[in-house]
C-alpha positions in Angstrom: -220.6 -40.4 -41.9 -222.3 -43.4 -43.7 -219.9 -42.4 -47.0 -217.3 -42.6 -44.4 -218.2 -45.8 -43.1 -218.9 -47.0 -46.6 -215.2 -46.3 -47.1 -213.8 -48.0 -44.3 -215.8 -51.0 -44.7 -214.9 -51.5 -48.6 -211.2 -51.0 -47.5 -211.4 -53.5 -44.5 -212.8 -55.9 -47.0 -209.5 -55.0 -49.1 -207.4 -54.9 -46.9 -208.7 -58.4 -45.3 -208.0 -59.8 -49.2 -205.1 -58.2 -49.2 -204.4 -60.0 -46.1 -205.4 -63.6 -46.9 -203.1 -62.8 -50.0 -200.3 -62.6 -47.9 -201.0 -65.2 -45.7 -201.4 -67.8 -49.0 -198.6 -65.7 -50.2 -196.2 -67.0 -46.9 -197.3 -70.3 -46.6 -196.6 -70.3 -50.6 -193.3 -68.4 -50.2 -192.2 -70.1 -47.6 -193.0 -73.9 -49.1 -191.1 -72.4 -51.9 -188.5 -71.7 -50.4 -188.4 -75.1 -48.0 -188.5 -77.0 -51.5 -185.9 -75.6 -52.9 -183.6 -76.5 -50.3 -181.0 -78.7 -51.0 -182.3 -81.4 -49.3 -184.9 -84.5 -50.5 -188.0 -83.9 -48.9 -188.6 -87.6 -46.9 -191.7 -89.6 -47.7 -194.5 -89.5 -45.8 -194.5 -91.5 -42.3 -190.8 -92.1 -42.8 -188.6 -91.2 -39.8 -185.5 -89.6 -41.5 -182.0 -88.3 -39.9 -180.3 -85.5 -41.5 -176.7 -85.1 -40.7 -174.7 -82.0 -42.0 -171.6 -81.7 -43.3 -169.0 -79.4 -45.2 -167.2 -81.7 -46.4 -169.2 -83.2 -49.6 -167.9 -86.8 -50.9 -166.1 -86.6 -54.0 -166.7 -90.2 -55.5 -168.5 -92.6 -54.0 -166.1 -95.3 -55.9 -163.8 -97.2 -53.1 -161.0 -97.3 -55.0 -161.4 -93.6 -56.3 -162.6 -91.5 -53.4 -160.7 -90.2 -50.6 -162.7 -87.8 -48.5 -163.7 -88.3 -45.3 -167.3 -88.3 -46.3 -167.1 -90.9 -48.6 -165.8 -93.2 -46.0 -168.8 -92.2 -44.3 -170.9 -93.7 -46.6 -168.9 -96.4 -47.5 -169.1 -97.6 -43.2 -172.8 -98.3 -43.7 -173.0 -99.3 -47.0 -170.7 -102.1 -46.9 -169.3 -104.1 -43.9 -166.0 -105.2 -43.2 -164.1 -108.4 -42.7 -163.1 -107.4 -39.5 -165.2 -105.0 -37.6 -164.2 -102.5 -34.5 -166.1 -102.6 -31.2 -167.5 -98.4 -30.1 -166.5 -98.9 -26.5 -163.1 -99.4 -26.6 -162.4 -99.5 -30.5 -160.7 -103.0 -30.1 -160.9 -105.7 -32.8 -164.0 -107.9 -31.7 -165.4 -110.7 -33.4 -168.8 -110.2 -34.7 -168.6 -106.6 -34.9 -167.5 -107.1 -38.7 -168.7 -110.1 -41.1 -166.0 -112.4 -39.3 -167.9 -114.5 -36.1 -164.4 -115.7 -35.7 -160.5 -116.4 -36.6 -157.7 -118.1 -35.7 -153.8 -118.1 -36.9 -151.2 -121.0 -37.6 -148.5 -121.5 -34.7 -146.1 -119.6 -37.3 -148.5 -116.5 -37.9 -147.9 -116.9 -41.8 -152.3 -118.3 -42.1 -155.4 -116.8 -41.1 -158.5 -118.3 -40.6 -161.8 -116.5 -41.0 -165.4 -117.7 -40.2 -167.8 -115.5 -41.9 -171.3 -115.6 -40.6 -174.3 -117.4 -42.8 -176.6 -115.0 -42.0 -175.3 -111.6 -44.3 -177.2 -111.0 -47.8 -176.3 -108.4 -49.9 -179.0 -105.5 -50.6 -180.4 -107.2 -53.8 -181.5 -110.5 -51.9 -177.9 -112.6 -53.2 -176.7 -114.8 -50.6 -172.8 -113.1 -49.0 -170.5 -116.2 -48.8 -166.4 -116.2 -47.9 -166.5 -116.2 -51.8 -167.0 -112.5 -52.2 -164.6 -111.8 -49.3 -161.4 -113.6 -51.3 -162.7 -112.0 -54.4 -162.4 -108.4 -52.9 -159.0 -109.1 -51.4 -157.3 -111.2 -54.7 -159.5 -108.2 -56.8 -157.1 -105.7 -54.7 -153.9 -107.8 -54.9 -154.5 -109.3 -58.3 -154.5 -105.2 -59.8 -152.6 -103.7 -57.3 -155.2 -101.0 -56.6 -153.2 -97.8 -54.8 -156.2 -97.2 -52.4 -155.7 -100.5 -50.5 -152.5 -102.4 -51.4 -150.8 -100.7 -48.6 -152.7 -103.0 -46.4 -152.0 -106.0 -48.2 -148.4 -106.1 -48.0 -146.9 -109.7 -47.5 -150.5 -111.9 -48.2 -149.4 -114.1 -51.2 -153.0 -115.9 -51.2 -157.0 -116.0 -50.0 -158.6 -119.0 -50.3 -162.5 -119.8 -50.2 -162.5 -123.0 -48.7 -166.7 -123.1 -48.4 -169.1 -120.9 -48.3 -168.7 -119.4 -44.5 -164.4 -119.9 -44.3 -161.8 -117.7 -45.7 -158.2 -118.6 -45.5 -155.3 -115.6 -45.9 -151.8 -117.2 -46.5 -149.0 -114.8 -45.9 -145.2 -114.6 -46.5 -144.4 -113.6 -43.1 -146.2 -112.8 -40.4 -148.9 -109.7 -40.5 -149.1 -107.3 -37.5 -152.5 -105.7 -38.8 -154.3 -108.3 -40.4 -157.1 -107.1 -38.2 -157.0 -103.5 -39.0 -157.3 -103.5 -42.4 -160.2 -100.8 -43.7 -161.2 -102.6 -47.2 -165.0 -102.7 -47.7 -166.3 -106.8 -48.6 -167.9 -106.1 -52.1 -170.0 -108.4 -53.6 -168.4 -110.4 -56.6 -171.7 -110.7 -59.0 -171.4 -107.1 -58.9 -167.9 -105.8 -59.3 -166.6 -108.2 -61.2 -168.8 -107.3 -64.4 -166.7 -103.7 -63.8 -164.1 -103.4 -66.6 -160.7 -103.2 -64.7 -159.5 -100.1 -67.0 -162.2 -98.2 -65.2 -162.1 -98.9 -61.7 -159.0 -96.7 -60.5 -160.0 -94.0 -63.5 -163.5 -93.3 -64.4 -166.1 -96.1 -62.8 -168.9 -94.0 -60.2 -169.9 -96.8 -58.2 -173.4 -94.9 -59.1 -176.4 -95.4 -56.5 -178.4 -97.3 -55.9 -174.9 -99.1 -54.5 -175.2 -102.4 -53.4 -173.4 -103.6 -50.2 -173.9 -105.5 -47.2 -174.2 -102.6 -44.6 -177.2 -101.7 -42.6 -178.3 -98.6 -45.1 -178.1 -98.3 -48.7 -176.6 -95.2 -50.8 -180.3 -94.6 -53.3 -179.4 -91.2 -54.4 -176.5 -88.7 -54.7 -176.7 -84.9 -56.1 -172.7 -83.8 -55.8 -172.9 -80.5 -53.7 -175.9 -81.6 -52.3 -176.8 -84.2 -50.4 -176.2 -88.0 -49.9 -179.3 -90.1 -49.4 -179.8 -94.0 -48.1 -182.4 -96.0 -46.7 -182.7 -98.3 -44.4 -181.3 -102.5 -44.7 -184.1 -103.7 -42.8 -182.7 -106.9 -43.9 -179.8 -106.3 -42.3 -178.2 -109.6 -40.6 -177.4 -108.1 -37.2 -180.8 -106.4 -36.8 -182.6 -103.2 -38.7 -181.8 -99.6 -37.9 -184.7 -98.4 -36.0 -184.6 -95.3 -38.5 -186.1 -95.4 -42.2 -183.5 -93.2 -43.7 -180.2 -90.9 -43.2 -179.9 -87.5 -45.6 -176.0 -86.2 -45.5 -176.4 -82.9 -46.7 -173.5 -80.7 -47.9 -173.4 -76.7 -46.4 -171.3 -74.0 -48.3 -171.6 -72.5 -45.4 -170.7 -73.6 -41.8 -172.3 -71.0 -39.8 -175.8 -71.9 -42.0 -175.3 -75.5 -41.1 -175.5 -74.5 -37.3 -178.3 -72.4 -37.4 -180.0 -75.5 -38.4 -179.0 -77.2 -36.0 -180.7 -74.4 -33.7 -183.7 -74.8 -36.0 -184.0 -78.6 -35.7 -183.5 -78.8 -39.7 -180.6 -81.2 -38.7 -180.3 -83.9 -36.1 -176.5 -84.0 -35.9 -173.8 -82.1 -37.4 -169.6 -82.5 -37.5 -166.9 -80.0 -38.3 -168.8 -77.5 -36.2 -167.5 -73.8 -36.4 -165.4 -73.0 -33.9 -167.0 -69.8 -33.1 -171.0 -71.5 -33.4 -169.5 -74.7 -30.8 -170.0 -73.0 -27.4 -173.3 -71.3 -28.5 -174.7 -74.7 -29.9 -173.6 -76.1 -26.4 -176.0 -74.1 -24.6 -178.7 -74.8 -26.6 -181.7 -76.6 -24.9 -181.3 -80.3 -26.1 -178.4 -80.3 -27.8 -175.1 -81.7 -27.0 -171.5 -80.7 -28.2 -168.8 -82.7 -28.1 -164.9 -82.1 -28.9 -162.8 -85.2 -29.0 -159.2 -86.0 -30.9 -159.8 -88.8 -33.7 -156.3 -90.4 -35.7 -155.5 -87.9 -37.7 -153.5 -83.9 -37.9 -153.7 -80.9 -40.2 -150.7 -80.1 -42.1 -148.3 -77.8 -44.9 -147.4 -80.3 -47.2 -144.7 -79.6 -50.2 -144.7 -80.7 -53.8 -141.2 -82.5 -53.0 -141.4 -84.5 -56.5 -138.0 -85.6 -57.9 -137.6 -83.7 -61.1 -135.3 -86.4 -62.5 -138.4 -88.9 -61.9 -141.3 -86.8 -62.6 -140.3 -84.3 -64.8 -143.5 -83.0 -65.7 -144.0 -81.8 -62.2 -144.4 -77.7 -61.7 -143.3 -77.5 -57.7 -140.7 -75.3 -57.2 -137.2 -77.3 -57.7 -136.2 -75.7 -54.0 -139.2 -77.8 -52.4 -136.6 -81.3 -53.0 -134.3 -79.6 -50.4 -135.2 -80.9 -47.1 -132.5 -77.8 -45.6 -134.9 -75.9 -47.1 -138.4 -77.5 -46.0 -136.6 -78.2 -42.2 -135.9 -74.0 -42.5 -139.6 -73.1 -42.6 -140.2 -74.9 -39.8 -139.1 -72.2 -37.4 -141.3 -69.6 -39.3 -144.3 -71.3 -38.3 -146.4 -70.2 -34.9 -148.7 -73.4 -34.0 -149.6 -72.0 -30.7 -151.2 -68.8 -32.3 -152.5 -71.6 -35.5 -154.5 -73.2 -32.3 -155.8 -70.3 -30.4 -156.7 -68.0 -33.3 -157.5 -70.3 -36.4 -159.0 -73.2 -34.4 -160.1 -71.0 -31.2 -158.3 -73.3 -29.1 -160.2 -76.6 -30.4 -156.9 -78.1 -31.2 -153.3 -78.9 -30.1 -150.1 -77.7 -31.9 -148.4 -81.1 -33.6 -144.9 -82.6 -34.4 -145.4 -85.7 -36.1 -147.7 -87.5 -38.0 -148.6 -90.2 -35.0 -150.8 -88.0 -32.1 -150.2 -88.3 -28.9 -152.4 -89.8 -26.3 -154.8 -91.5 -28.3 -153.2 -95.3 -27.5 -153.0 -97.1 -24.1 -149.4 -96.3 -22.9 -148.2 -99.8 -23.4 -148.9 -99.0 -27.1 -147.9 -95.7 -27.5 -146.6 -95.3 -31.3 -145.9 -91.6 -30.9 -142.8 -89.9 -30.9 -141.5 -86.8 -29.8 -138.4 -84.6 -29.8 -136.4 -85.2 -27.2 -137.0 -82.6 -24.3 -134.3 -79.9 -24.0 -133.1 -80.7 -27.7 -131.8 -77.4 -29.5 -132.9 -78.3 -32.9 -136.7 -78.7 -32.0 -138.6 -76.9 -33.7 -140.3 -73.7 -32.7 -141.7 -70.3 -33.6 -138.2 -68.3 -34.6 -138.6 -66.2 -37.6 -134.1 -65.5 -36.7 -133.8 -68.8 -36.7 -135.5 -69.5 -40.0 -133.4 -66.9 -41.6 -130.5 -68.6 -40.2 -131.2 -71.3 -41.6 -132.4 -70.2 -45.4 -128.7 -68.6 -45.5 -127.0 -71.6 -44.4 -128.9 -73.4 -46.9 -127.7 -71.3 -50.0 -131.2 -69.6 -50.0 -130.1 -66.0 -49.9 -131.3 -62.3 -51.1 -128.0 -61.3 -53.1 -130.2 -57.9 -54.8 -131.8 -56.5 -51.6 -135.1 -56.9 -53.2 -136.7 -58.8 -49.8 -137.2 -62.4 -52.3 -134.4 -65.2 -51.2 -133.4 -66.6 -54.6 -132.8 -69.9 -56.3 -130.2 -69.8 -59.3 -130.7 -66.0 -59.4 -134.3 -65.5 -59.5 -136.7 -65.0 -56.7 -138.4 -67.9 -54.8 -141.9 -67.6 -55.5 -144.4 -70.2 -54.3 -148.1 -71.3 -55.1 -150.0 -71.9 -51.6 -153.3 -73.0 -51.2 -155.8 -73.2 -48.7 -159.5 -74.7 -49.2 -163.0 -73.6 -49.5 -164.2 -76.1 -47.3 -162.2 -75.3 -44.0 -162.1 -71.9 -42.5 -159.5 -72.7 -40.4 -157.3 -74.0 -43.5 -157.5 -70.1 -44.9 -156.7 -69.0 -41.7 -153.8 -70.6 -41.4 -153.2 -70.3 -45.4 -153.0 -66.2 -43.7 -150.9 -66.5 -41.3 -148.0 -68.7 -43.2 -147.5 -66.7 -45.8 -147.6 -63.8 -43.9 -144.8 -65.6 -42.1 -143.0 -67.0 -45.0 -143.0 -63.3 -46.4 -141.0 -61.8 -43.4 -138.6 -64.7 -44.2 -137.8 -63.7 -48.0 -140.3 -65.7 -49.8 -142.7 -64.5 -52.6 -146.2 -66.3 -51.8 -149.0 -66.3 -54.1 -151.8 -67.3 -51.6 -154.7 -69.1 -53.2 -158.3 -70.5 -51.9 -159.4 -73.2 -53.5 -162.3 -76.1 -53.0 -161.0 -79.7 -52.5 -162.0 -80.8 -56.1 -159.5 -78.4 -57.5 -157.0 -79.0 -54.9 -157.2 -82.9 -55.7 -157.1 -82.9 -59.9 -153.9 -80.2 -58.9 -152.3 -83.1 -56.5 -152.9 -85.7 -59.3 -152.8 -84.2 -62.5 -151.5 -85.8 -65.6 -149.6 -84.5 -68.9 -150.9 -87.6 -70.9 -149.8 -90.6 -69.2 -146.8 -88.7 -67.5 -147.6 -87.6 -63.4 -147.2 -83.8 -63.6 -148.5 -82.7 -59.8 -149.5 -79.0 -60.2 -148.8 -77.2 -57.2 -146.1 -76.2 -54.4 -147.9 -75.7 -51.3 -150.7 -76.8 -49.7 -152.7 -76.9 -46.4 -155.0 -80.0 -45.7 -155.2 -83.0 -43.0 -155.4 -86.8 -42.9 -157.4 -88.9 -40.6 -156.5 -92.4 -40.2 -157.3 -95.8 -39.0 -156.9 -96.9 -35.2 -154.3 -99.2 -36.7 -151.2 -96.7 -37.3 -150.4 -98.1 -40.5 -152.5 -96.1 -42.9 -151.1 -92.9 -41.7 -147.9 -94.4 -42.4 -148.9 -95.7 -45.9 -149.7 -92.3 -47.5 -145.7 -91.0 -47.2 -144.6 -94.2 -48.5 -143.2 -94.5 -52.4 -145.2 -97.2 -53.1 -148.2 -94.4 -52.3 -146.9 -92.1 -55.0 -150.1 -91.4 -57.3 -152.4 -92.7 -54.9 -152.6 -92.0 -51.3 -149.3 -89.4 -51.3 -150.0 -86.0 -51.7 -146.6 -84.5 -51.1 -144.5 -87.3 -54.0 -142.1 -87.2 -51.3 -139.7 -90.7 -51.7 -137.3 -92.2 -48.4 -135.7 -95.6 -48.6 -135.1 -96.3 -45.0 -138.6 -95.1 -44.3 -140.1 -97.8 -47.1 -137.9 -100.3 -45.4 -139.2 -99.5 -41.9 -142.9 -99.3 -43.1 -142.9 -103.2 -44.7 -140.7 -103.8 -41.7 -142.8 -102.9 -38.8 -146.0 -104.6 -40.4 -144.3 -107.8 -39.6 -143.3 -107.2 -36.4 -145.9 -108.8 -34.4 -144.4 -107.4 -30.9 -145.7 -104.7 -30.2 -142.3 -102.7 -28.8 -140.7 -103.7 -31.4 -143.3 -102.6 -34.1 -143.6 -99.3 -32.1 -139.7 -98.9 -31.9 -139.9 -98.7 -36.1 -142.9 -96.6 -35.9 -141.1 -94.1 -33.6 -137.9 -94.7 -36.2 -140.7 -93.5 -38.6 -141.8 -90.0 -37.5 -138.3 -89.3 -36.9 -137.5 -89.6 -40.5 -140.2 -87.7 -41.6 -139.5 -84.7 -38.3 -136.1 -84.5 -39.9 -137.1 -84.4 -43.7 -140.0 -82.7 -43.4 -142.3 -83.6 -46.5 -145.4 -82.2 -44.1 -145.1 -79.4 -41.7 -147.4 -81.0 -38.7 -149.2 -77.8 -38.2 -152.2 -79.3 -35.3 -154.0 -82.3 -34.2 -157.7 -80.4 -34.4 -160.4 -81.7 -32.3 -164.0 -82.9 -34.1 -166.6 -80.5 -33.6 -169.7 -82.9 -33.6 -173.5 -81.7 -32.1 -176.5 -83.4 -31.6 -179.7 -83.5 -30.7 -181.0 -85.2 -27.3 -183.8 -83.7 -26.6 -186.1 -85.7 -29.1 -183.3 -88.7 -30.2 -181.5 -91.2 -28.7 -179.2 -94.1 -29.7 -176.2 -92.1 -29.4 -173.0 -94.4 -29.3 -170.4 -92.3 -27.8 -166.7 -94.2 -29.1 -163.7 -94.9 -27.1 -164.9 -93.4 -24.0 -164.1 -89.9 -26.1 -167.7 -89.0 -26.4 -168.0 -88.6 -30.2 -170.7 -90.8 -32.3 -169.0 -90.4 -35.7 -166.1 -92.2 -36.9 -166.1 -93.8 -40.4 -165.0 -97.1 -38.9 -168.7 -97.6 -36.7 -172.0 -98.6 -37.8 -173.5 -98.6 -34.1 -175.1 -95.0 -34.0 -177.1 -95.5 -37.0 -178.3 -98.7 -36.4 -179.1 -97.7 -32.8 -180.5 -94.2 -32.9 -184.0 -93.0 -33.3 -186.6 -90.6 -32.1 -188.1 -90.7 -28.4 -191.7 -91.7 -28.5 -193.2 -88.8 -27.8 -191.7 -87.4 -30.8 -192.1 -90.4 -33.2 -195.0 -89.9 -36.1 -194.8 -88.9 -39.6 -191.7 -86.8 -40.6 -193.5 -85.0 -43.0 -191.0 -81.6 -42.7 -190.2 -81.5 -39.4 -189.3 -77.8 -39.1 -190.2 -77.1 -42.3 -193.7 -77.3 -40.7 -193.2 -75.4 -38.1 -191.6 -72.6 -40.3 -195.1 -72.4 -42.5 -197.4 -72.7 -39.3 -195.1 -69.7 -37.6 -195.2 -67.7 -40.6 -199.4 -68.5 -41.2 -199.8 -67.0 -37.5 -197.9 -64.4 -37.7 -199.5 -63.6 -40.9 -202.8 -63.9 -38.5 -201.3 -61.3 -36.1 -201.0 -58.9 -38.6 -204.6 -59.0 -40.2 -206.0 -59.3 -36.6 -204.4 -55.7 -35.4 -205.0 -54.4 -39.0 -208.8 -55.4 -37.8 -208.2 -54.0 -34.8 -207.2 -50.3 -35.6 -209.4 -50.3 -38.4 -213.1 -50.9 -36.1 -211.2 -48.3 -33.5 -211.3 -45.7 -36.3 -214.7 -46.5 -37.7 -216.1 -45.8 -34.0 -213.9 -42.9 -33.2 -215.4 -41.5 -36.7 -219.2 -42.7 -35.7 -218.6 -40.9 -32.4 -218.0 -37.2 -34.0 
């Protein structure tokens, strides 16, 4: 019995080192693991908000970038002239660096007073000075990303350091809705020119004006700034905001859960009503500017020749034909699981007050609107000259099958739904479709690619969305010529519509600005560049039971839009929370895993002393 007990007692003491192994071993494992996520672990004592997203910025260059992630960063990194006010999204004075303006009797000058109290993030003074150089540095280069907005202003004028005069040719309908970040002159101005549309970074640590500065970017990762507490209409209460970029959605909302992330937008569809029910967390779905479409490669071969779309995509019989193979009500309800409405042109409906109601629709009771009629698309491929003449199932163009590149994107599961489902649809009608995935990167450098110095877009079909301005006429600007290897992604060229869209930003009453608008989205209904597909709601979550500062915007209930400020200046943690943020759940991971380790060593104990007395008993 003593050998016996021997034995037990020099395995307990093993199996107790074997133990304390594996408790080191999990808190080890386990900060291993924590540190090679792919977010920056915050300094001690700092109070940090992590925000998740799917959508990772592709350049953090103004006048490069074009994801909706970069205009994230860009709305707290710099300011603009004219801000927009979260409760009702109106044009206030204030909100933005302008305290004030007023406009000559004939509406052909503007007036700014810029407020004496901005600094940029290195300690220079902000003066009306770097506000005429970002505007004549736009006009003077005719940068693609921005002169949309400048249409009609012939001159800005620095008149002292806190006035800023803009002298237009004839009256400017959104001269306050014009999204162009105020950069500082002793800055950009040292950029060479060649590089600012091609290869410049705008690398961090980026100085603006804004209330938080971009320090530190890892592409795929994570975005990280920190706090302006300089900032001339007060510091953000927080120390620092981490973006950080999911591959995977469904991870991103398991965080969420986990307390990992604070907030979170482009939530899953099928993670949105779970996340609703969590304890503390709110969900919100509300309809920002914006739609998801199919756009075409409708690139004039006689103008770019080097373009590879299929020469059938120039037709507009053609494009207007696919309309009727396209089911948007089963796009809604099974891609977006009913967090979305089917769409028909590229203004959505009900976001304006009704006295400014830009969008258009069909008339009601109008045969040729289009709906879900795979007959009717046929019809209309035939009539069109699109026909199958060798029985083979493939409509052909000039004797050889139709065959078409489509592509969805990585970074949207409800793009490679839909991506499914149309050419599923486009098959039945006679098309060949070579369906593709592909990340945004890819589908940008295809979009804009170049045979030396000759456009040559590298695609036929795509599926992606726009958002746009509260001001209508950026979501104009991107089917515009002028656009053409900038903003437009579909080389799609229309001379009434180029008239209407220098037209109607002139036309400083508002019925008759929205009757050109209106004229607008019936062009492009008829000719059908895009193929509205949906006006998706944003997914957004966030935590309540520990933060507050939420802004809701427009009455609508969601806190982000890349226009606002006001939620990061204003949120921060409740103070019973607030201390060092030294891992949040991180720590709470390592001290679950350390006790659970604990459990297991204590029964191992446990059954171990049982048997030693069961054998001292025999």
């Amino acid at each position: 019995m003593t050998t016996s007990h021997g034995l037990r007692r020099g395995g307990l003491l093993v199996v107790l080192a074997l133990a304390a192994v594996l408790v080191a071993g999990l808190v080890v494992g386990l900060r291993g693991a924590l540190a090679s996520s792919e977010a920056p672990s915050p300094a001690a004592g700092k109070t940090v908000l992590h925000l998740g997203w799917t959508n990772d910025p592709d350049n953090l260059n103004p006048f490069i970038g074009y994801e909706s992630s970069s205009y994230e960063v860009w709305a707290i990194n710099y300011d603009l002239l004219v801000g927009f006010r979260a409760s009702d999204m109106a044009n206030a004075p204030g909100v933005g660096l302008a305290s004030a303006w007023e406009t000559s009797p004939d509406g052909l000058v503007w007036t700014f007073t810029i407020t004496d109290k901005a600094k940029w993030q290195d300690g220079e003074p902000l003066t009306a000075a770097d506000v005429a150089f970002t505007y004549n540095f736009v006009l003077e280069n005719d940068f693609g990303m921005f002169i949309d907005y400048l249409k009609f202003i012939e001159k800005v004028e620095a008149t002292d350091a806190t006035h800023v005069v803009f002298t237009c040719s004839k009256p400017k309908a959104n001269m306050l809705g014009l999204w162009i970040p105020i950069l500082p002159e002793h800055i950009w101005s040292k950029v060479p020119v060649k590089t600012i549309e091609k290869s410049f970074k705008n690398p961090p640590p980026i100085v603006g004006s804004g209330p938080f500065q971009t320090v530190e970017w890892k592409k795929g990762e994570y975005v990280r700034m920190v706090a302006n507490k300089s900032y001339w209409k007060g510091a953000p209460k927080i120390d620092e905001v981490i973006f950080q970029t999911y591959q995977n959605s469904d991870t991103m909302a398991q965080d969420l859960k986990t307390g990992a992330l604070q907030t979170a937008w482009n939530i899953p569809g099928a993670q949105f009503e779970p996340l609703g029910r969590e304890p503390g967390m709110k969900t919100v779905a509300g309809q920002l500017p914006g739609f998801d479409e199919l756009g075409f490669n409708c690139a004039d071969k006689k103008v770019y020749p080097k373009s590879t779309g299929h020469p059938v995509l120039q037709d507009p019989a053609f494009r207007r034909a696919l309309q009727w193979a396209i089911d948007k009500d089963k796009i809604v309800s099974v891609a977006y699981q009913g967090h979305a409405r089917a769409a028909d042109t590229i203004i959505q409906p009900d976001f304006y007050a009704e006295e400014t109601d830009y969008h258009w629709q069909p008339p009601e009771g109008d045969p040729d609107t289009y709906t879900f009629d795979l007959e009717r698309a046929k019809a209309e491929l035939d009539k069109a000259g699109y026909t199958d003449s060798n029985g083979n199932g493939v409509r052909e163009y000039k004797g050889k099958d139709i065959s078409l590149r489509l592509y969805a994107r990585t970074e949207s599961a409800e793009s490679q739904s839909c991506g499914k489902f149309i050419a599923g649809w486009f098959e039945d009608v006679g098309l060949d479709i070579k369906y593709e995935v592909i990340d945004d990167a890819r589908l940008g450098d295809l979009q804009f690619a170049y045979d030396g110095d000759q456009y040559a877009p590298d695609f036929d079909l795509f599926i992606w969305g726009w958002g746009g301005d509260i001001d209508p006429n950026f979501i104009l600007s991107i089917l515009t010529t002028n656009s053409i290897e900038a903003w437009s992604d579909s080389i799609w060229s229309n001379k009434e519509y180029d008239d209407l869209f220098l037209l109607q930003q002139t036309q400083v009453d508002i019925q008759e600005r929205i009757a050109s608008v209106q004229k607008m989205q019936q062009i492009v209904y008829d000719q059908s560049p895009y193929i509205l597909l949906v006006y998706p709601l944003d997914l957004e979550a966030y935590n309540t039971a520990q933060w507050q500062g939420w802004v809701p915007q427009n009455g609508k209930g969601l806190v982000w839009y890349n226009t606002l400020p006001d939620t990061y200046l204003a949120i921060h943690k409740m103070a019973a929370t607030t201390g060092a943020e030294s891992g949040g759940s991180n720590t709470t991971l390592i001290v679950v895993g350390v006790v659970i380790a604990a459990v297991v060593v204590g029964v191992i104990v446990l059954v171990l002393v049982r048997r030693r007395r069961r054998v001292e008993e025999v």
